[in-house]
C-alpha positions, 0 to 999 in steps of 0.5 A, spaced: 500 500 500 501 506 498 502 511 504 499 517 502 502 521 507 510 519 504 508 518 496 514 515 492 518 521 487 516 519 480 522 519 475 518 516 471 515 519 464 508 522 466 506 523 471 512 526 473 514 529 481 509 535 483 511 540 487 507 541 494 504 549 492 502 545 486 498 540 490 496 546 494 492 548 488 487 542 488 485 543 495 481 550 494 475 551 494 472 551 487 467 555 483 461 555 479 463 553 473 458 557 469 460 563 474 464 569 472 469 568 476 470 562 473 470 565 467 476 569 469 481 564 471 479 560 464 481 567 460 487 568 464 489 561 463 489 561 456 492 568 455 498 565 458 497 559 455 498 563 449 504 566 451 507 560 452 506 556 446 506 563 441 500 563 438 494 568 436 490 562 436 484 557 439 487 554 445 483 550 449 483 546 455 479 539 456 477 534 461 480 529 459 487 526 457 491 527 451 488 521 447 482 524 447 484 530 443 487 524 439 480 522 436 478 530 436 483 531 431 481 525 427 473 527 428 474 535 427 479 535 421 479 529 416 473 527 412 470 520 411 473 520 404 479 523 406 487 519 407 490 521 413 498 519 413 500 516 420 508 517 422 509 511 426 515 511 431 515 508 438 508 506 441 504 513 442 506 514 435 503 507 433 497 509 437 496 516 433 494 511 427 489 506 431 485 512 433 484 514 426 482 506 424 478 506 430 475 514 428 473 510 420 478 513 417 483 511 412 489 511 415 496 510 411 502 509 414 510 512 415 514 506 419 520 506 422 523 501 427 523 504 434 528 508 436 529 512 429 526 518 426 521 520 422 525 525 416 523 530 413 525 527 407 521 520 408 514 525 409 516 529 402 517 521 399 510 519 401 505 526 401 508 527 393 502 524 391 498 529 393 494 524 396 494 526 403 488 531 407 493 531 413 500 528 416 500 525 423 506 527 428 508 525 434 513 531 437 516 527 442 516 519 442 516 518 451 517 510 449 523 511 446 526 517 448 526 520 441 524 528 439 523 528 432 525 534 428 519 537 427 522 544 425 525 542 419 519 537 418 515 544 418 519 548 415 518 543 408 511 542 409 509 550 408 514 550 403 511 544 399 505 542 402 502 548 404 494 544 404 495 538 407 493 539 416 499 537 421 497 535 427 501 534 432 502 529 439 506 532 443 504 529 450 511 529 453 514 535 449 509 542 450 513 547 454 518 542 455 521 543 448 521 548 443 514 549 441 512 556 437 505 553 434 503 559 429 511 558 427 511 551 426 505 552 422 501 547 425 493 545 425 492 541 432 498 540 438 495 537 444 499 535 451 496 532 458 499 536 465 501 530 467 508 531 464 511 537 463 507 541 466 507 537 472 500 537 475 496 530 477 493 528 470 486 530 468 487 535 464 489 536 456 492 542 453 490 544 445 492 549 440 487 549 433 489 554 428 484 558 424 484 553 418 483 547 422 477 551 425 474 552 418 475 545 416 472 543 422 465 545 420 465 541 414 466 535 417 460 531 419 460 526 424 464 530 430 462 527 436 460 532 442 465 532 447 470 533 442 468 538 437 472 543 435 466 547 434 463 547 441 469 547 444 470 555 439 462 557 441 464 555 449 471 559 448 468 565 446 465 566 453 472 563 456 468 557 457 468 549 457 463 546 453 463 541 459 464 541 466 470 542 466 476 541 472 476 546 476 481 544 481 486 542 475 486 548 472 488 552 477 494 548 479 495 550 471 493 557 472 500 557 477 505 553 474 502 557 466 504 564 471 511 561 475 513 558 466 512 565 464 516 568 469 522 564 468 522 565 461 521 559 455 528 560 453 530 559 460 526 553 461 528 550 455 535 551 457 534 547 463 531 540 460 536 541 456 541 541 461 537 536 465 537 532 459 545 532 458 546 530 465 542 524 464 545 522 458 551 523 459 551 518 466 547 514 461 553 513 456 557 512 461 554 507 464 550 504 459 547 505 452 543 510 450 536 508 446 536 512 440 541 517 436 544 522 441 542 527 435 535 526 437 534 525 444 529 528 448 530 533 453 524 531 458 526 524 458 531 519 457 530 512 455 537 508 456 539 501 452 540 495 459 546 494 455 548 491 462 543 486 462 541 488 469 535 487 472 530 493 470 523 492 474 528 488 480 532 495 480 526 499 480 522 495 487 530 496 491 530 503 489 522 504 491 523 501 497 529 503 500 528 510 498 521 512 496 522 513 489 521 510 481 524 510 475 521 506 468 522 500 465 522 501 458 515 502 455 511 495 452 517 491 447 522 494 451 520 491 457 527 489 460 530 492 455 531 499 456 529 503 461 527 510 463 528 517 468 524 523 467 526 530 468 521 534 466 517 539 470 519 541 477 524 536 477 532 538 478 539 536 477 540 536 484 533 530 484 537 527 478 543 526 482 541 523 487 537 518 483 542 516 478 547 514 485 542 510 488 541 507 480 548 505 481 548 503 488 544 498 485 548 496 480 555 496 482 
């Protein structure tokens, strides 16, 4: 049993170690949902949500994970007729696609081996045809560590495939890494709290652009919870389309304040520092899972070159001191394993987790 009192450190990708203030958020009395002060919260939310994300857009909030925001995607912005390409790269990648089939849609695939990248040249290959209404991406792949390069890929996409919809996992990515939505020219990009954020989940964030918008109104058969269009009509009176989560939001209204005052290029900077502090321990000690060239900055997913006992190391380290690590996620299982460091967690964290790996190990 858990003891409440003394929860376990989570190190492992999402959800990762919150911070007592944040906590403290969820405890204070609500609000009607419907009343203007909550009104108040939802706008300043989203204005800052804004902020941090860069865009002049639609950002909405959503009582729901992020896999919810998978299928909105799906319903809101490809027709029943139309093709979606699916870049598949690691388990959530894969995901994105199983959505889509499940959504009705014709989904056509862009595979690669868990632990690569999806290349800019690999999309320009496959969407030559002409056949595409939209691409699916995933920004940062949390089973395998990897950070796809989403600029470059951006980049060729307005420049030669200006009409085709992005949209966009970035689950384990958002305020994490670079994210500037209006410049990366994207159509959807959704996240849940629970990762970078650093908040319980519950809670998904979401950025729709202007044309994703109008393609939704043409689109029959969106669902209710996750039409775009009722999420529009409620946003304009800084509303939910449904009871929303109060308590969630106003933990996100403090940390959305604390990431504004620290500065995006500075938290970027410390993931990153965080990010080399970990790889650099894990290319000393074991292997690293994908190319360093695309290794995340929120989490590193680390090769058991070793052979050593991954779930074994997990329950000695829980148990003598109150705090996990991941093994590696589905296939990888035993054969990689996995450290967060995203949100609120520190180098100094990261230190003392990484010695109580190698007392373990030794």
């Amino acid at each position: 049993m858990v003891d409440w009192k003394n929860p376990p450190k989570l190190f492992i990708p999402g959800p990762v170690h919150m911070l007592p203030e944040v906590l403290e958020q969820l405890s204070r009395y609500s609000l009607g949902h419907r009343g203007k002060e909550y009104s108040q919260l939802h706008e300043e939310t989203v204005t800052m949500l804004k902020e941090l994300l860069s865009t002049t857009q639609s950002v909405f909030l959503s009582t729901s994970s992020a896999s919810g925001i998978w299928e909105g995607s799906i319903r809101n912005c490809i027709d029943h007729d139309e093709t979606i390409l699916c870049t598949m790269c690691g388990a959530f990648s894969d995901k994105f696609a199983t959505v889509a089939r499940a959504c009705g849609r014709n989904v056509e695939e862009l595979k690669v081996e868990w632990g690569q990248p999806i290349t800019v040249d690999m999309i320009d290959k496959k969407l030559a045809d002409g056949k595409y209404a939209a691409i699916s991406l995933v920004h940062n792949e949390t089973s395998t560590g990897l950070t796809n390069p989403v600029y470059e890929i951006s980049e060729m996409m307005k420049a030669k495939y200006p009409d085709v919809l992005v949209l966009v996992d970035s689950v384990s990515g958002m305020v994490g890494l670079p994210l500037e939505f209006d410049k990366l020219g994207w159509d959807v990009v959704f996240a849940s709290v629970q990762k970078a954020f650093a908040i319980p989940p519950g809670l998904a964030v979401f950025a729709v652009s202007d044309r994703a918008m109008a393609k939704s109104k043409t689109v029959t058969g969106r669902g209710y919870y996750f039409d775009f269009q009722e999420f529009a009509k409620s946003g304009a009176k800084n509303q939910t389309p449904t009871t929303p989560v109060i308590p969630h939001i106003m933990a996100l209204n403090y940390q959305c304040k604390k990431l504004l005052a620290e500065g995006m290029e500075n938290v970027w900077k410390r993931h990153a520092e965080m990010a080399d502090f970990v790889r650099s321990w894990a290319k000393e000690k074991f292997e690293l899972f994908c190319d360093e060239q695309y290794a995340s900055n929120t989490l590193t997913t680390i090769k058991n070159t070793r052979g050593i006992d991954v779930a074994g190391t997990i329950k000695a380290i829980q148990e003598k001191h109150n705090t996990i690590f991941g093994n590696g996620y589905g296939k990888l299982k035993e054969q990689a394993f996995r450290i967060a460091h995203m949100g609120d967690i520190n180098l100094d964290d990261l230190k003392e987790l990484l010695g109580w790996i190698d007392e373990e190990i030794s």
